[in-house]
C-alpha positions in Angstrom: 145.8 72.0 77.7 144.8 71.8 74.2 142.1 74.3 73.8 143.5 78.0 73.1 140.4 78.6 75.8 143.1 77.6 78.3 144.8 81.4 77.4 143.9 84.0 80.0 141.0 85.7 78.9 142.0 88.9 80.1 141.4 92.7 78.9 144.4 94.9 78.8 143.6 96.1 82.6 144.2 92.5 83.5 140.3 91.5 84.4 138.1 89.7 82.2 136.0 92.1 80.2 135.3 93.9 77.0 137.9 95.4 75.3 138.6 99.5 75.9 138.0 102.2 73.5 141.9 102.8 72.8 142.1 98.9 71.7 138.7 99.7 69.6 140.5 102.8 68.0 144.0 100.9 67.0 142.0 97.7 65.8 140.1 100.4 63.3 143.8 102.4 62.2 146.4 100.0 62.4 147.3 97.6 59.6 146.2 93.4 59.8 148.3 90.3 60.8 148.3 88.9 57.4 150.0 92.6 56.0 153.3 91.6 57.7 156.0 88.9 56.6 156.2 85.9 59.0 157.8 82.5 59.1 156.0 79.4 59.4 157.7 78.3 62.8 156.8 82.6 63.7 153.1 81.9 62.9 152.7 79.0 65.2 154.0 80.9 67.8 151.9 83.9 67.7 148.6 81.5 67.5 147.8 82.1 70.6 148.0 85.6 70.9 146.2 86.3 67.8 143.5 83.2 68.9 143.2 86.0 72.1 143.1 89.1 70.7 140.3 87.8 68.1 138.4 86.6 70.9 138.4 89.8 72.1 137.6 91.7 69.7 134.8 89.3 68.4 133.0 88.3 71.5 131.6 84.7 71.8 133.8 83.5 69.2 134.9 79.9 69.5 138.6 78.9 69.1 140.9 75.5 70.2 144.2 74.4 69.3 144.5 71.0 69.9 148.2 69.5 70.1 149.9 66.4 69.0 151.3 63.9 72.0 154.4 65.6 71.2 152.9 69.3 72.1 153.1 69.8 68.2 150.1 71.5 66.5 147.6 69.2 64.9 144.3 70.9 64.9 142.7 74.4 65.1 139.1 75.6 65.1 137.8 79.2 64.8 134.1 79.9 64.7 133.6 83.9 64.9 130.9 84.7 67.3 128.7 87.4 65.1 128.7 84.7 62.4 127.2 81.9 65.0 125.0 84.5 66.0 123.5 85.3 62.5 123.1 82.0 62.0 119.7 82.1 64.2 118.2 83.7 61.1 119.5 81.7 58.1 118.2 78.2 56.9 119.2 75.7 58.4 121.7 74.3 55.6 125.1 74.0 56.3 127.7 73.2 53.2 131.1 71.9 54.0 134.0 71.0 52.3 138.0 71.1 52.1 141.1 71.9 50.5 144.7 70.8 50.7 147.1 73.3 52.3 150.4 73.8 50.3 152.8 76.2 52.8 154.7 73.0 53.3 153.3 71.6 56.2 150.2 70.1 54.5 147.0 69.3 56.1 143.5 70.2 54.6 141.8 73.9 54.9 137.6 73.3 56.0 135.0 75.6 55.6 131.6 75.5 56.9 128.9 78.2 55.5 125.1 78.8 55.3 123.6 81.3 52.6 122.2 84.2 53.9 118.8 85.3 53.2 119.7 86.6 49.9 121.5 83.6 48.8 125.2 85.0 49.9 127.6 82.6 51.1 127.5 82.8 55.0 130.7 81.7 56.5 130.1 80.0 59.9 133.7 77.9 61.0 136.5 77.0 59.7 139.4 74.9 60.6 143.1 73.6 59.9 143.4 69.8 60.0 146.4 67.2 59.9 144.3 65.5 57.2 140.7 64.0 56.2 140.2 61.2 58.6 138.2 59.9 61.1 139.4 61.6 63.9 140.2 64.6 62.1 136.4 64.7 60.7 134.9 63.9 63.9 137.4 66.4 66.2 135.9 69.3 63.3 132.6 68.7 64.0 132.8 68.4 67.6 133.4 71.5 67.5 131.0 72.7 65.2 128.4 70.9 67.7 129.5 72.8 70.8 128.6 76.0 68.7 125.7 75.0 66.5 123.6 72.0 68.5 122.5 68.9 67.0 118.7 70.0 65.6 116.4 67.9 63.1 116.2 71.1 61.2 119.3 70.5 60.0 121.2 69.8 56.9 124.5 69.3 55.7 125.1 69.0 52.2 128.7 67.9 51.1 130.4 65.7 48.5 130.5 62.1 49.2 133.6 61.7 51.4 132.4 58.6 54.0 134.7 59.6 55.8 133.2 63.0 56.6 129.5 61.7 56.3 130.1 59.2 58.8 131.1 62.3 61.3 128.4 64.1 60.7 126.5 60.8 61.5 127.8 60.3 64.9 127.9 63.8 65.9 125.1 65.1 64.6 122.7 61.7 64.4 119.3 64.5 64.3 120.5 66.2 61.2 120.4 64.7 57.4 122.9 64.8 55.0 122.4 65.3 51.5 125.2 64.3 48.6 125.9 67.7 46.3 124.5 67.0 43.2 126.9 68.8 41.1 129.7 66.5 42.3 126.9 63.4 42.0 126.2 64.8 38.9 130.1 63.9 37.4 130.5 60.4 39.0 127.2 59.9 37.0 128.5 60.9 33.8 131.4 58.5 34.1 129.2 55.8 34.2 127.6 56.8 31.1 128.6 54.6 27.9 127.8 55.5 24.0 125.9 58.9 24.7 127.1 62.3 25.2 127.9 62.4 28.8 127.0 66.2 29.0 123.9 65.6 28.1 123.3 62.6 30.7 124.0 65.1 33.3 122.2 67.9 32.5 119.7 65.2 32.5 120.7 63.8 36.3 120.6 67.6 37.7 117.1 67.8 36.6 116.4 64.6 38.6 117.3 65.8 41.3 115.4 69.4 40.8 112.0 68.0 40.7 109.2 69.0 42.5 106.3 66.5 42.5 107.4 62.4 42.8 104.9 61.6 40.0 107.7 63.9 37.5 110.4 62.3 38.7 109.1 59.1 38.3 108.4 59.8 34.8 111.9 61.5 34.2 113.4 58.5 35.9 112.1 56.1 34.0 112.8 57.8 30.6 116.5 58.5 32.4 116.7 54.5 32.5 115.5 53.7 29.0 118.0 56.4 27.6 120.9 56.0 29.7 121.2 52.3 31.0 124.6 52.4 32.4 124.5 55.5 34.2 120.6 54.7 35.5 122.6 51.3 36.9 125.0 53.3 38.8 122.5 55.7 40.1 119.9 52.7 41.3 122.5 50.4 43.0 125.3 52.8 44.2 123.2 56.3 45.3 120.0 56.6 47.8 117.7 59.3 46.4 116.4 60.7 49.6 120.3 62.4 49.7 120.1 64.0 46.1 116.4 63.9 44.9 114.4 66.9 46.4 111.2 65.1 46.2 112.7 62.4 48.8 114.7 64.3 50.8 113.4 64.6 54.3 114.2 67.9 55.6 114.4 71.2 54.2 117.1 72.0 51.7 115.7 74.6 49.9 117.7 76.0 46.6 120.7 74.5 48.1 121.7 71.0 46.3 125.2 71.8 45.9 128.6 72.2 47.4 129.6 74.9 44.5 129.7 77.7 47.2 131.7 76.5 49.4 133.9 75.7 45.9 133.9 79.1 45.0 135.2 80.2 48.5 138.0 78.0 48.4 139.0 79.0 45.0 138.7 83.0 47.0 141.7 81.5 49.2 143.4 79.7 47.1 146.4 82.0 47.2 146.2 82.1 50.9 146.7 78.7 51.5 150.4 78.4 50.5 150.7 81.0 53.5 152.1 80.6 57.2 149.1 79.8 59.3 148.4 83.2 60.9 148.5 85.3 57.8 146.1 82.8 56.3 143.9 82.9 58.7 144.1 86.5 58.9 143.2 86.5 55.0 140.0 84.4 55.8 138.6 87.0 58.7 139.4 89.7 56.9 137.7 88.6 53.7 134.7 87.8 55.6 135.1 91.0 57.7 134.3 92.8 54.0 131.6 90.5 53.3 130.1 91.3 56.0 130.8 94.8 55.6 129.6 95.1 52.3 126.2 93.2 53.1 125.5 95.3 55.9 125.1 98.0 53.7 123.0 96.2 50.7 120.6 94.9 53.9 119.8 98.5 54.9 120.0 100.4 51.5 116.6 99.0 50.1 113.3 101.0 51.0 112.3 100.7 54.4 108.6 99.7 53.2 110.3 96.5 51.5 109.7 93.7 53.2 111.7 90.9 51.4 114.9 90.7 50.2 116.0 91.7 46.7 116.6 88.1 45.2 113.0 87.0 46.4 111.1 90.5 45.5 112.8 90.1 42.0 111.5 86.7 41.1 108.1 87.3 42.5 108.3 90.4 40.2 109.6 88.5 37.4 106.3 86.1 37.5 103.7 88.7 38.2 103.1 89.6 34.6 102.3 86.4 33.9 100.6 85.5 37.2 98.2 88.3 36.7 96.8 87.4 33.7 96.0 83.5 35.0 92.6 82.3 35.3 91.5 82.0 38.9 88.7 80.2 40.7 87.8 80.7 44.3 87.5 76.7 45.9 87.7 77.2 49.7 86.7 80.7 51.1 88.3 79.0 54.9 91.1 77.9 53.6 92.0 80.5 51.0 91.8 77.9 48.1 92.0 78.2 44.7 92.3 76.9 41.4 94.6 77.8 39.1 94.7 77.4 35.1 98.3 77.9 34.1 99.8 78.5 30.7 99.4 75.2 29.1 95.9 74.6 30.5 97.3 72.3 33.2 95.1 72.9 36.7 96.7 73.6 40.0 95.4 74.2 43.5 96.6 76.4 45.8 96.0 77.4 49.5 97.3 80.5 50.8 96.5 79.9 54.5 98.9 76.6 54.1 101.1 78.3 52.2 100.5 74.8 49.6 99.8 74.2 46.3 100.0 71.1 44.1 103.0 71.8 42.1 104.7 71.8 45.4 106.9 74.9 44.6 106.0 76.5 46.6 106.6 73.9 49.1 110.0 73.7 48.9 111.3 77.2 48.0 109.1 78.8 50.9 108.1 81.8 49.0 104.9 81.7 46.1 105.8 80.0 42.4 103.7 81.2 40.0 100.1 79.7 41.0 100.6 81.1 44.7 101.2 84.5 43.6 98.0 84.4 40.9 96.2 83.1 44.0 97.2 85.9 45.9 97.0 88.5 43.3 93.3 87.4 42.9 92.8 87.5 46.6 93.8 91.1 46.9 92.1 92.4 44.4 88.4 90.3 45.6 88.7 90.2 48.7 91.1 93.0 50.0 94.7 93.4 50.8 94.5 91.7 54.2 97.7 89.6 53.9 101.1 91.2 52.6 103.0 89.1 50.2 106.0 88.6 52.7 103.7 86.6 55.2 103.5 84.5 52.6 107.1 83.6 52.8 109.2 81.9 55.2 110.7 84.7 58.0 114.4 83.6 56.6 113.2 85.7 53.4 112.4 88.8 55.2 114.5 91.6 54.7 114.7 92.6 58.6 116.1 89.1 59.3 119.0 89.8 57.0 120.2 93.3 58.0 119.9 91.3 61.7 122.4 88.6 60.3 124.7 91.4 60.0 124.2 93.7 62.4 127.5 93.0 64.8 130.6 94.2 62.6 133.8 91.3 62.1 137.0 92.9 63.3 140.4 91.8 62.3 143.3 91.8 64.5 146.1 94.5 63.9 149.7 94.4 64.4 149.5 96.9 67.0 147.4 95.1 69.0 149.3 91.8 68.8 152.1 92.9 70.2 150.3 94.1 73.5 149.4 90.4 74.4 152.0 87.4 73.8 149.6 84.5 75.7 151.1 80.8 75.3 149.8 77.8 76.0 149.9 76.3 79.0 151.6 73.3 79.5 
């Protein structure tokens, strides 16, 4: 078989259940996988206990080991179970991306992560491929399917590999996928001729950041008399409902880019000139103290705060100015209001639809600066009937996020690795 599900799934008594309090005890004292030297030829051989023994210490983690015609390794996927399972309280965004392996055997290193409610990267699979191909693509996300279903709530946002976007395509055909724009952003600027190219960039991000179609009409038009070249490129070779927020279809939220899923491969870089098991034990472990350490910021806040700290602080950030807005009561059944901003422009808002006409709010889920003068004007006329976190989507609220990380991520010990030498079945 070619699933490391083929492995008896036994406990150390020999019948399927959780593991004992002994096995508990040495997985807390004993030192990791990736702390002892190993061959490459070693690591393949102990994939299957180690795929076992983190299967049972994580329960309803997802592994498979799929084999060449030769019985030669060619793919493996791991999807720990307590990240799959806080995954029912992040957005519905999933960033993916790879990196070339150099421990002499090649093949390409993929990650797939959310962001947490507090904007933290959210590791949800990874997996060791022969390359980036068709099959390879399509076998990853397979598997990614049979943990994480096919929903028009979701999003994947990666570069623009066809390769990989086709997949995602035929595996997922409910969710959209949406081109990173940082990595848009730099094909852009190579189209750019006689201007600075920084400049035409900076420019392009901004594109894609807008929030109303009647600005990014404007923008785009000025972005075509400025830049002709690059505006050429972006017209015949791009489709705007993958970059451009005010066309995208689904819900992307503050996530355009790919950068995270950057910055986690640069955290492994080392790791992947490694043997396979000490890499992968690097990976776990590494997300074993993120999730550690994120436990603890979830529950450390006061217990009367409702929303977590990157959301509290913005809405903070804009309630001086919000305060001192003029306000004027429209709709008393829908909770609408006008709003006189800075620069005398007008805005509505409605707080019962959670709306406003700068569509901000609309995108980012939690009140901009006319939502939160609305409400601040509501409170203070009307009565503090609706607290400021109803006002925000659920995957803002601070109880959501200690629940994302409520189960802890254990690494497999030497000690425990030793007990169980499973191999695959032929």
């Amino acid at each position: 078989m070619d699933e490391s599900s083929s492995c008896a799934h036994r406990s150390a008594n020999g019948m399927p259940g959780t593991m004992s309090n002994r096995v508990i005890s040495l997985c807390r004292r004993n030192v990791a996988v990736s702390d002892i030297p190993v061959s490459p030829e070693e690591s393949y051989k102990m994939m299957y206990s180690y795929l076992y023994m983190l299967k049972q210490l994580n329960p309803g983690t997802k592994t498979c080991v799929k084999l060449d015609e030769g019985s030669k390794f060619k793919y493996l996927f791991v999807a720990l179970g307590v990240c799959i399972e806080g995954f029912a309280v992040m957005r519905k965004v999933i960033v993916v991306d790879a990196t070339w392996l150099k421990n002499g055997y090649g093949g390409v290193l993929v990650f797939a992560k959310a962001q947490d409610p507090n904007q933290h990267d959210y590791p949800l699979a990874f997996a060791v491929l022969d390359g980036e191909n068709d099959a390879s693509w399509t076998w990853f996300f397979e598997m990614l399917k049979s943990v994480i279903p096919d929903s028009s709530e979701l999003v994947f946002m990666s570069n623009r590999n066809r390769i990989m976007i086709s997949a995602i395509a035929n595996v997922f055909p409910q969710a959209h996928h949406g081109h990173c724009l940082w990595h848009l952003k730099e094909i852009v600027k190579l189209h750019a001729c006689g201007v600075r190219k920084d400049i035409v960039g900076h420019r392009f991000m901004e594109l894609g950041r807008y929030y109303t179609v009647a600005d990014f009409n404007s923008a785009y038009d000025s972005f075509k008399i400025s830049y002709p070249s690059a505006y050429k490129y972006v017209e015949e070779q791009t489709e705007k409902d993958r970059w451009a927020r005010v066309f995208f279809p689904r819900d992307m939220y503050n996530l355009d880019t790919s950068n995270s899923v950057e910055s986690m491969k640069n955290v492994f870089k080392e790791a992947t000139t490694w043997a396979l098991i000490p890499m992968l034990d690097c990976i776990i472990g590494k997300f074993s103290d993120w999730f550690n350490q994120h436990r603890k910021d979830a529950v450390a806040g006061s217990i009367d705060s409702k929303l977590v700290p990157r959301v509290k602080n913005c809405l903070h950030e804009l309630w001086h100015v919000a305060q001192k807005l003029p306000v004027r009561k429209i709709d008393s059944y829908v909770f609408e209001y006008e709003i006189t901003d800075t620069e005398g422009k007008m805005f509505l808002v409605s707080l019962v639809e959670r709306s406003r006409t700068c569509k901000v709010w609309d995108y980012e889920k939690f009140p901009c600066l006319h939502g939160l003068a609305a409400y601040i004007y509501y409170t203070t006329t009307v009565g503090s009937r609706i607290h400021i976190h109803e006002l925000c989507s659920e995957y803002y609220w601070s109880e959501l996020w200690a629940l994302a990380y409520s189960r802890t991520l254990y690494v497999v010990p030497t000690s425990l690795l030793g007990m169980y030498r499973i191999t695959s079945r032929r």
